[in-house]
DORO-750876 format. One record per residue (C-alpha): z negated, y negated, x; residue in three letters; residue number from 1. Coordinates in nm, 3 decimals. Example, Ala and Ser with C-alpha at 12.3 -4.5 7.8 and 13.67 -1.06 7.14 Angstrom:
// DORO-750876
+---------+---------+---------+------+-----+
:       z :       y :       x : type : seq :
+---------+---------+---------+------+-----+
:  -0.780 :   0.450 :   1.230 :  ALA :   1 :
:  -0.714 :   0.106 :   1.367 :  SER :   2 :
+---------+---------+---------+------+-----+
***
This chain:
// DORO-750876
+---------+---------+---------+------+-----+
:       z :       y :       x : type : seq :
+---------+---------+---------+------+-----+
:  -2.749 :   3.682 :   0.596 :  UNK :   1 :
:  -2.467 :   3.846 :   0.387 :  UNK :   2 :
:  -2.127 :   3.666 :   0.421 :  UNK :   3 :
:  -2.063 :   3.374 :   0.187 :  UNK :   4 :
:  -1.677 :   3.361 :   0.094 :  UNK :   5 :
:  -1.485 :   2.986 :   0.009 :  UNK :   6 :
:  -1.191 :   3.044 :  -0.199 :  UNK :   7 :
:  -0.961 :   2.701 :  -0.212 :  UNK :   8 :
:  -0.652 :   2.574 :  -0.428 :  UNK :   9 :
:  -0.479 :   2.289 :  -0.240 :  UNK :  10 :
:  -0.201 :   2.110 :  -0.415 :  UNK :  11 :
:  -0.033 :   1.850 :  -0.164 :  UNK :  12 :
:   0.124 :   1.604 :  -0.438 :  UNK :  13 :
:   0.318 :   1.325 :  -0.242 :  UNK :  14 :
:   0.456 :   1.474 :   0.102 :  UNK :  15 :
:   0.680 :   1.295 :   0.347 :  UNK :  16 :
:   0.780 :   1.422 :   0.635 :  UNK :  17 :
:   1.075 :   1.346 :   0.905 :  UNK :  18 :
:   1.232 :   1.525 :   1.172 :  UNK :  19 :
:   1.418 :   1.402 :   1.448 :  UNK :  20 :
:   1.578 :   1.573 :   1.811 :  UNK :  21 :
:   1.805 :   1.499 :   2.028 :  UNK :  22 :
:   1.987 :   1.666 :   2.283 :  UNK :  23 :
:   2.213 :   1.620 :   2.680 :  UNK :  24 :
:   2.505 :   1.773 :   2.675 :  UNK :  25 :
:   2.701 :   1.611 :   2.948 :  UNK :  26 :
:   2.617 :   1.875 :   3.198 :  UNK :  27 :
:   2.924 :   2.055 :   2.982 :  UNK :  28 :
:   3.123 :   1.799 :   2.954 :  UNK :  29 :
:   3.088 :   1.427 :   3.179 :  UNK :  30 :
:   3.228 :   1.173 :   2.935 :  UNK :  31 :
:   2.930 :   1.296 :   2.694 :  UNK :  32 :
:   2.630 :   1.055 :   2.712 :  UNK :  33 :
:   2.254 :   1.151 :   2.773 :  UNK :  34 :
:   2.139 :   1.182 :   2.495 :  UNK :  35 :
:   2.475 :   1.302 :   2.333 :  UNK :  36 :
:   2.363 :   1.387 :   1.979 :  UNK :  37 :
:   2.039 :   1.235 :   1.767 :  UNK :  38 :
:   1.970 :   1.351 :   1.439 :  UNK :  39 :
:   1.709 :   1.242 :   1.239 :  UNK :  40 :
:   1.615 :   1.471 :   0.933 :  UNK :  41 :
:   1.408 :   1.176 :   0.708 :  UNK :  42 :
:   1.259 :   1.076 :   0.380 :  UNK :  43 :
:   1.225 :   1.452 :   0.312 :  UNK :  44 :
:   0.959 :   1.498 :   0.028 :  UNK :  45 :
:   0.848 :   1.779 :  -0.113 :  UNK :  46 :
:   0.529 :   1.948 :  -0.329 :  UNK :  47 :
:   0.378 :   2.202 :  -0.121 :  UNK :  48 :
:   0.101 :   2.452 :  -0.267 :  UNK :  49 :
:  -0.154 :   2.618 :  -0.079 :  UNK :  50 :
:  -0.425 :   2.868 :  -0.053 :  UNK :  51 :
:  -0.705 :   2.904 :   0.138 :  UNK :  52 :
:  -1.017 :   3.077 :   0.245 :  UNK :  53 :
:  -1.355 :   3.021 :   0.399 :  UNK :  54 :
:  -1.575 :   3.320 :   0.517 :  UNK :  55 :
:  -1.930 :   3.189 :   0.615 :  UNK :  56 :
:  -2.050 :   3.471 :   0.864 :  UNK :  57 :
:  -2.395 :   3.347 :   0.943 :  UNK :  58 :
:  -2.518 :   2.961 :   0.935 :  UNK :  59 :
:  -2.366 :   2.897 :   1.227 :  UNK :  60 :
:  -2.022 :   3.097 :   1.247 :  UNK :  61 :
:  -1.746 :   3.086 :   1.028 :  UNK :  62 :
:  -1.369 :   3.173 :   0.982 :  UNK :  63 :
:  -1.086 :   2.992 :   0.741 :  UNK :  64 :
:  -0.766 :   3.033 :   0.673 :  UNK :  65 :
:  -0.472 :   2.879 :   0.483 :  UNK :  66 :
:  -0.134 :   2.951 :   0.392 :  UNK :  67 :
:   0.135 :   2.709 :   0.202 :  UNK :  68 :
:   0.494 :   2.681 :   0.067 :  UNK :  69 :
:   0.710 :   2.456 :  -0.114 :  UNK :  70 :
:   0.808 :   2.450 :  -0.437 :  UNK :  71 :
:   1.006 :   2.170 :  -0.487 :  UNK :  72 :
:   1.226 :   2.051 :  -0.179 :  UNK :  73 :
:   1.530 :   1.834 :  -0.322 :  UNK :  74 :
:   1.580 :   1.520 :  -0.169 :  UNK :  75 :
:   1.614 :   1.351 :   0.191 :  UNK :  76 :
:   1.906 :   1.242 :   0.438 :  UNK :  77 :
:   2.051 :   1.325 :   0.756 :  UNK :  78 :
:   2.130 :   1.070 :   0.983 :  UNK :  79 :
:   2.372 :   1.225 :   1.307 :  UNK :  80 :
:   2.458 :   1.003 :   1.561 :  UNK :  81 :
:   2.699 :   1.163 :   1.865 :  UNK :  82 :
:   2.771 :   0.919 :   2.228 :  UNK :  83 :
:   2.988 :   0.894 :   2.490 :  UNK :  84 :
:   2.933 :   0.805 :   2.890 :  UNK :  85 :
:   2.714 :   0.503 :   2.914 :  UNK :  86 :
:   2.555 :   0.551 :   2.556 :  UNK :  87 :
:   2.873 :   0.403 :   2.350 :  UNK :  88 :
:   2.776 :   0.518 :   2.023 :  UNK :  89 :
:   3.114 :   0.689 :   1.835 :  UNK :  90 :
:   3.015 :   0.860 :   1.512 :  UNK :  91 :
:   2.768 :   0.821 :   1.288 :  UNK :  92 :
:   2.710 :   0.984 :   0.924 :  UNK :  93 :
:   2.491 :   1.024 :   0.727 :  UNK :  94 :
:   2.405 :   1.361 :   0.473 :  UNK :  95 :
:   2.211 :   1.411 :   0.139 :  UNK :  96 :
:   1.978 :   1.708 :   0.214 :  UNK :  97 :
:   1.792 :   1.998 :   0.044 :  UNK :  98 :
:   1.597 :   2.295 :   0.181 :  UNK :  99 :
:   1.568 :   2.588 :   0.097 :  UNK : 100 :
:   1.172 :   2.588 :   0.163 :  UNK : 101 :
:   0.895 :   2.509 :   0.405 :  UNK : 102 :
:   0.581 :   2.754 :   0.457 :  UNK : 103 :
:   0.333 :   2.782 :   0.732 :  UNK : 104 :
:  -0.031 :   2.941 :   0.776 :  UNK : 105 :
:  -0.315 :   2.881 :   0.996 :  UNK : 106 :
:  -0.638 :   3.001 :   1.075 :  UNK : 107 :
:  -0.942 :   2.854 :   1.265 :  UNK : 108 :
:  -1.259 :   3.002 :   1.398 :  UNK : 109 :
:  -1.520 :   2.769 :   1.377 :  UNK : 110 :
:  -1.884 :   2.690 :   1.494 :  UNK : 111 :
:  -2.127 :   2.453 :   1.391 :  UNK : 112 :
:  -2.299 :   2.284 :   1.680 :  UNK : 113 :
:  -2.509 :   1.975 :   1.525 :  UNK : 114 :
:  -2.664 :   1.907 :   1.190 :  UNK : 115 :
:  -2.746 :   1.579 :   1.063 :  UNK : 116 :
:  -3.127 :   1.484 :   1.008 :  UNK : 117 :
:  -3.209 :   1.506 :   0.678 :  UNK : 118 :
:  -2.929 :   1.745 :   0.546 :  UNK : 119 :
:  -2.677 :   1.435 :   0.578 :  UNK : 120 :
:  -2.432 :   1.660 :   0.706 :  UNK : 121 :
:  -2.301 :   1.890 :   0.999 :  UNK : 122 :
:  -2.026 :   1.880 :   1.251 :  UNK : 123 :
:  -1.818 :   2.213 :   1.385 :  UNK : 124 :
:  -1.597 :   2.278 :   1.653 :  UNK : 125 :
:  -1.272 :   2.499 :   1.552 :  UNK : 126 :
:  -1.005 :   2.673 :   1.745 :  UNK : 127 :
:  -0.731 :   2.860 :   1.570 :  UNK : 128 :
:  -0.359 :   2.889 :   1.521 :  UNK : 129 :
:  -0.080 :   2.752 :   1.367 :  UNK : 130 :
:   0.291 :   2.856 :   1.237 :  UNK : 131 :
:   0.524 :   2.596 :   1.065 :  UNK : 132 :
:   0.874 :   2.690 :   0.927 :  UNK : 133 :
:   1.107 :   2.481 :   0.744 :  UNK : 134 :
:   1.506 :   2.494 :   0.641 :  UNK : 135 :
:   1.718 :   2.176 :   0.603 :  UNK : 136 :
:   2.047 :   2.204 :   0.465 :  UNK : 137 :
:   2.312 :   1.904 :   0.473 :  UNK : 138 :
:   2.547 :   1.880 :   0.239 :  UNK : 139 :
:   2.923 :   1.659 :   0.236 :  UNK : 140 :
:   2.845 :   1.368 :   0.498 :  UNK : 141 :
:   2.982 :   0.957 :   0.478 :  UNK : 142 :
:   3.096 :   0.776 :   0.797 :  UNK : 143 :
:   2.963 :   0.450 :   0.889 :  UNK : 144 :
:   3.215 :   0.234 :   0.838 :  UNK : 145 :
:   3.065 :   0.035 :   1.124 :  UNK : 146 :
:   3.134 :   0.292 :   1.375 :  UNK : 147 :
:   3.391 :   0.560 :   1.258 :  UNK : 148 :
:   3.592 :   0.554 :   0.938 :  UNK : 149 :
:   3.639 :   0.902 :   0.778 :  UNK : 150 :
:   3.752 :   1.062 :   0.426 :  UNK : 151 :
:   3.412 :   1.123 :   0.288 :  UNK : 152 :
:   3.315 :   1.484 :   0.215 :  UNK : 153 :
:   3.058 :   1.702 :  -0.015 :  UNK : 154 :
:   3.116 :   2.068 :   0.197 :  UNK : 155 :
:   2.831 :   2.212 :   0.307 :  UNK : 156 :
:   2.806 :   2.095 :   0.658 :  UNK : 157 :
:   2.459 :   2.194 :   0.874 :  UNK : 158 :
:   2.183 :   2.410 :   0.826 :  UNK : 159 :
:   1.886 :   2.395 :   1.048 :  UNK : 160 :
:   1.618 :   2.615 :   1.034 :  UNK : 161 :
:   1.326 :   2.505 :   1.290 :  UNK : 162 :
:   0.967 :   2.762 :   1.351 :  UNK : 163 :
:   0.633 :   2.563 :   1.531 :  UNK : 164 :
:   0.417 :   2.781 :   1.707 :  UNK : 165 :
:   0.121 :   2.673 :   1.758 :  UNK : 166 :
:  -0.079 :   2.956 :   1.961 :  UNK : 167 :
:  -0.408 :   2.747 :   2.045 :  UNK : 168 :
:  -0.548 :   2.437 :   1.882 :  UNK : 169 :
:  -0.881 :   2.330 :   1.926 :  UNK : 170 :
:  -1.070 :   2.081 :   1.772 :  UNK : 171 :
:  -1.372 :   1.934 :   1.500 :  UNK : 172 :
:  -1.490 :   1.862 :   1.147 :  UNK : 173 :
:  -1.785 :   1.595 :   1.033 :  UNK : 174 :
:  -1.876 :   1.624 :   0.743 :  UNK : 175 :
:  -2.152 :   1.316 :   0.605 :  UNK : 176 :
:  -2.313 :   1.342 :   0.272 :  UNK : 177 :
:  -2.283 :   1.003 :   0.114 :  UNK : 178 :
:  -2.511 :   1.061 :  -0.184 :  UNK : 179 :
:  -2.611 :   1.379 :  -0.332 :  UNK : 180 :
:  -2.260 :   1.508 :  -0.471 :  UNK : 181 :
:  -1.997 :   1.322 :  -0.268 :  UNK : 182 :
:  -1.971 :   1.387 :   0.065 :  UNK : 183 :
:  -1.637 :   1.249 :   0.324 :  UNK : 184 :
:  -1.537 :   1.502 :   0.574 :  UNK : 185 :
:  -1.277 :   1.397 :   0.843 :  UNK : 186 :
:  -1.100 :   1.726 :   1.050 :  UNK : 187 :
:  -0.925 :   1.669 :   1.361 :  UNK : 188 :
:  -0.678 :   1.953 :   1.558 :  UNK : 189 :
:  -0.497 :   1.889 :   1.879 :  UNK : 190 :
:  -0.275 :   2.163 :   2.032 :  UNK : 191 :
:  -0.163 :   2.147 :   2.431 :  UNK : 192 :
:   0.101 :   2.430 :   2.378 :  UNK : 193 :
:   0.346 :   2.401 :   2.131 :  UNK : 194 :
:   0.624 :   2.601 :   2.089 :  UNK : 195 :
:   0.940 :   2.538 :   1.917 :  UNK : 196 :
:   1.215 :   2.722 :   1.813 :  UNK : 197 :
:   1.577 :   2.628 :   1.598 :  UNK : 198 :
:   1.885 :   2.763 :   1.500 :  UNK : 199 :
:   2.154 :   2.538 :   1.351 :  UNK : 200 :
:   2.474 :   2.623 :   1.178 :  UNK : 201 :
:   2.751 :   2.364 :   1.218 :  UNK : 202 :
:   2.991 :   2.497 :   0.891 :  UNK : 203 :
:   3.266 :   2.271 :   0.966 :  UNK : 204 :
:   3.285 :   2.343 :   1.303 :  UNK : 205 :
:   3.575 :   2.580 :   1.391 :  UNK : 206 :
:   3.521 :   2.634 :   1.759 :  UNK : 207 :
:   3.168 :   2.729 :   1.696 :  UNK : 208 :
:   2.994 :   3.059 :   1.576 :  UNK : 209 :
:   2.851 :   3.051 :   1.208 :  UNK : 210 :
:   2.501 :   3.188 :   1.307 :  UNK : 211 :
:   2.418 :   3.064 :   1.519 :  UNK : 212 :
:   2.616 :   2.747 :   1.624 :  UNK : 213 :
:   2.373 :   2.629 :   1.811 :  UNK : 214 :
:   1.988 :   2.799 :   1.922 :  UNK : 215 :
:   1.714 :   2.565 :   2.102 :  UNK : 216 :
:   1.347 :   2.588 :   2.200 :  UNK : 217 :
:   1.088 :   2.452 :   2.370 :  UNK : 218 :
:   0.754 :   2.355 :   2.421 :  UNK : 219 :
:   0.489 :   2.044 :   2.390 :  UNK : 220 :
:   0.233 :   1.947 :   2.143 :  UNK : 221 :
:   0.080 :   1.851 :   1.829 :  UNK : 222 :
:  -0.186 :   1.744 :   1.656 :  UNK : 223 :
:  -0.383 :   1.692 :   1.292 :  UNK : 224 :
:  -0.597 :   1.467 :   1.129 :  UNK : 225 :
:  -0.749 :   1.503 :   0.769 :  UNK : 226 :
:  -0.973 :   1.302 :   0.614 :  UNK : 227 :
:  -1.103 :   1.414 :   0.244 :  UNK : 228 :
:  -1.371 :   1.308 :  -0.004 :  UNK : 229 :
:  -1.536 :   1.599 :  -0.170 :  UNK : 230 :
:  -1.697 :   1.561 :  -0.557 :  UNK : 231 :
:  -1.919 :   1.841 :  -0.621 :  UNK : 232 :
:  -1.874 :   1.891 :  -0.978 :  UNK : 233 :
:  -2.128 :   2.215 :  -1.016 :  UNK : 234 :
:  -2.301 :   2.421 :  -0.796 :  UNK : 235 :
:  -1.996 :   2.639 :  -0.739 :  UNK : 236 :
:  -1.759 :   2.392 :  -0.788 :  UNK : 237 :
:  -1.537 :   2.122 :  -0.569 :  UNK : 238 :
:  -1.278 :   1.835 :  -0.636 :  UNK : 239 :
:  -1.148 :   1.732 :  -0.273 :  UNK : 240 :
:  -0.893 :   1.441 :  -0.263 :  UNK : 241 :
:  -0.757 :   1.352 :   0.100 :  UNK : 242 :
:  -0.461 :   1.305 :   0.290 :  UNK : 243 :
:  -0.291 :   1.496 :   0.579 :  UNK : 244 :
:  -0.096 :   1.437 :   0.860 :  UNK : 245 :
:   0.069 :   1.682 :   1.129 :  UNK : 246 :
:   0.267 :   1.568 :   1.378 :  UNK : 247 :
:   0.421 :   1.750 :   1.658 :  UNK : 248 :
:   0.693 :   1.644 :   1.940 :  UNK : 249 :
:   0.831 :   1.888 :   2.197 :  UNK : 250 :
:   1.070 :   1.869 :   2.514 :  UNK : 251 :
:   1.362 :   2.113 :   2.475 :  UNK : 252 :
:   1.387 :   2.416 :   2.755 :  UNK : 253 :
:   1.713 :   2.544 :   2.695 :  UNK : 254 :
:   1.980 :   2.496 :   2.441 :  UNK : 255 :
:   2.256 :   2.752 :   2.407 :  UNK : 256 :
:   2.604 :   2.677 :   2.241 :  UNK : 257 :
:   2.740 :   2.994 :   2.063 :  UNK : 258 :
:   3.152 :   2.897 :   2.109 :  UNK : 259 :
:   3.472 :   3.142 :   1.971 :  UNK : 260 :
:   3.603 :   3.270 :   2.238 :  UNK : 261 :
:   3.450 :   3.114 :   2.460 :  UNK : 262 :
:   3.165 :   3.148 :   2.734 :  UNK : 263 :
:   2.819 :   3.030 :   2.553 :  UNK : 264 :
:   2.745 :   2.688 :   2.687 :  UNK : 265 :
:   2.373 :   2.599 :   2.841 :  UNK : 266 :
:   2.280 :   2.224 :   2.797 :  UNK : 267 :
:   2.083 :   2.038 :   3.003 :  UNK : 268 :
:   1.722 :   1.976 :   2.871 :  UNK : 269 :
:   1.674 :   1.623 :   3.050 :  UNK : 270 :
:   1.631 :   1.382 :   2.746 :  UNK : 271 :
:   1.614 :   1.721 :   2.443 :  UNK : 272 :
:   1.366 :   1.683 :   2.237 :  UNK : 273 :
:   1.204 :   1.752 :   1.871 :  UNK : 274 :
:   0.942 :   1.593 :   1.646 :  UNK : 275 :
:   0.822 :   1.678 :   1.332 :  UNK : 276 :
:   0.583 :   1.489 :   1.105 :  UNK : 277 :
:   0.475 :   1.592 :   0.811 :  UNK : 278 :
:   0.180 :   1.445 :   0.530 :  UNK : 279 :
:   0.094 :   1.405 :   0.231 :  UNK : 280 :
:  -0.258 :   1.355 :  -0.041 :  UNK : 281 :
:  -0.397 :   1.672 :  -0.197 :  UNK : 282 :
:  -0.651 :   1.782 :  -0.343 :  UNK : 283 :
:  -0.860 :   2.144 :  -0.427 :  UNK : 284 :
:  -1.093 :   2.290 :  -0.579 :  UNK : 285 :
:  -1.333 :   2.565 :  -0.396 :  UNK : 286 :
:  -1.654 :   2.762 :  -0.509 :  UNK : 287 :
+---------+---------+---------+------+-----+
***
């Protein structure tokens, strides 16, 4: 059998996604609470683009691949909340946000282990990889009034730029003919071992270094779920409308301080940790 080749053009059109971590720093410094710091990075949509590829090696094996970006990423808030001993919450502001981008790529080898009696459909097992990077940038803050009163401001004031690495996920794909051209197809990835690592630059911090202020990472896990309809509209030709949802959380291993003139500070990874979610509908077309 000569390889078959799937090209794809994936267009996710309303994406959400949120980020939130938060971090121990009392082992430097004892009136600090555990957790000292949360900040939560929401409401951040975007329009993402993506291509992809399918390369059908025989009946049973195949190989895909897909690789995305944003193109529009203009909108969201920061929400920073920082505690003393005995969690007594003392400052919390909020930040509009942009970013200057998200992209990632991933690639799964799969095989296809059942096929449904009479041509209804097949299911596959995949493993494969995937790489996730996105930059948030905060910009001028407002205190809640509840908690701290401040003189507002519209400086630039944090950049954080996070990578996911996920080395191994493993996982499945059903897909179920429903009548001749529409068929629903529901993936599912799970990683064990994530791996995450982030750099954040605190701009209106004077006793810290301006890149990096701070530099974190970590490990945990993630998974995916995609469910799609597919409308074959000619032999070569697909319409696929679905939606998408990643999700990943991870328990920080070591966070370093970068201070002026000062010895770099290691914080305690007790409570640290990140999450990301991330989805959004799509749709593509494929030969």
């Amino acid at each position: 059998m000569r390889p078959r080749v799937e090209l794809s053009f994936r267009s996710w059109l309303f994406t959400a996604g949120e980020t939130q971590w938060g971090h121990n720093a009392s082992g430097l410094d004892s009136a600090l609470g555990d957790p000292t710091s949360k900040l939560k990075y929401k409401d951040n949509d975007t329009h993402l683009v993506g291509l992809g590829a399918k390369v059908h090696f025989n009946r049973r094996v195949f190989l895909e691949g897909e690789f995305g970006l944003s193109v529009d990423f203009d909108r969201g808030n920061l929400i920073d909340e920082d505690y003393f001993v005995g969690q007594q919450l003392f400052s919390r502001t909020s930040s509009d946000i942009t970013g200057k981008g998200t992209w990632y790529f991933s690639g799964n080898v799969g095989y296809r282990t059942v096929d449904l009696p009479n041509e209804r459909g097949h299911l596959d097992v995949l493993a494969g990889f995937q790489y996730w990077r996105t930059t948030y940038e905060a910009k001028g803050f407002v205190c809640d009034p509840s908690v701290l009163t401040c003189d507002p401001s519209t400086l630039p004031s944090v950049k954080n730029t996070t990578h996911w690495i996920t080395p191994l996920q493993i996982g499945g794909q059903l897909e179920y003919r429903i009548v001749r051209r529409v068929s629903a197809n529901v993936k599912m990835l799970f990683s064990p071992a994530s791996v995450v690592y982030n750099e954040d630059i605190h701009f209106q911090r004077s006793d810290l270094e301006q890149d990096p202020s701070f530099m974190m990472w970590g490990v945990g896990f993630s998974a995916t779920v995609e469910p799609t309809v597919k409308i074959m509209l000619t032999r070569h030709l697909a319409l696929v409308g679905g939606y998408r949802v990643m999700w990943s959380r991870a328990c920080l291993r070591s966070e370093t301080t970068y201070r002026l003139c000062r010895p770099d500070g290691r914080v305690s990874s007790s409570y640290s940790r990140k999450r990301r979610l991330a989805s959004g509908w799509s749709w593509l077309g494929c030969p």
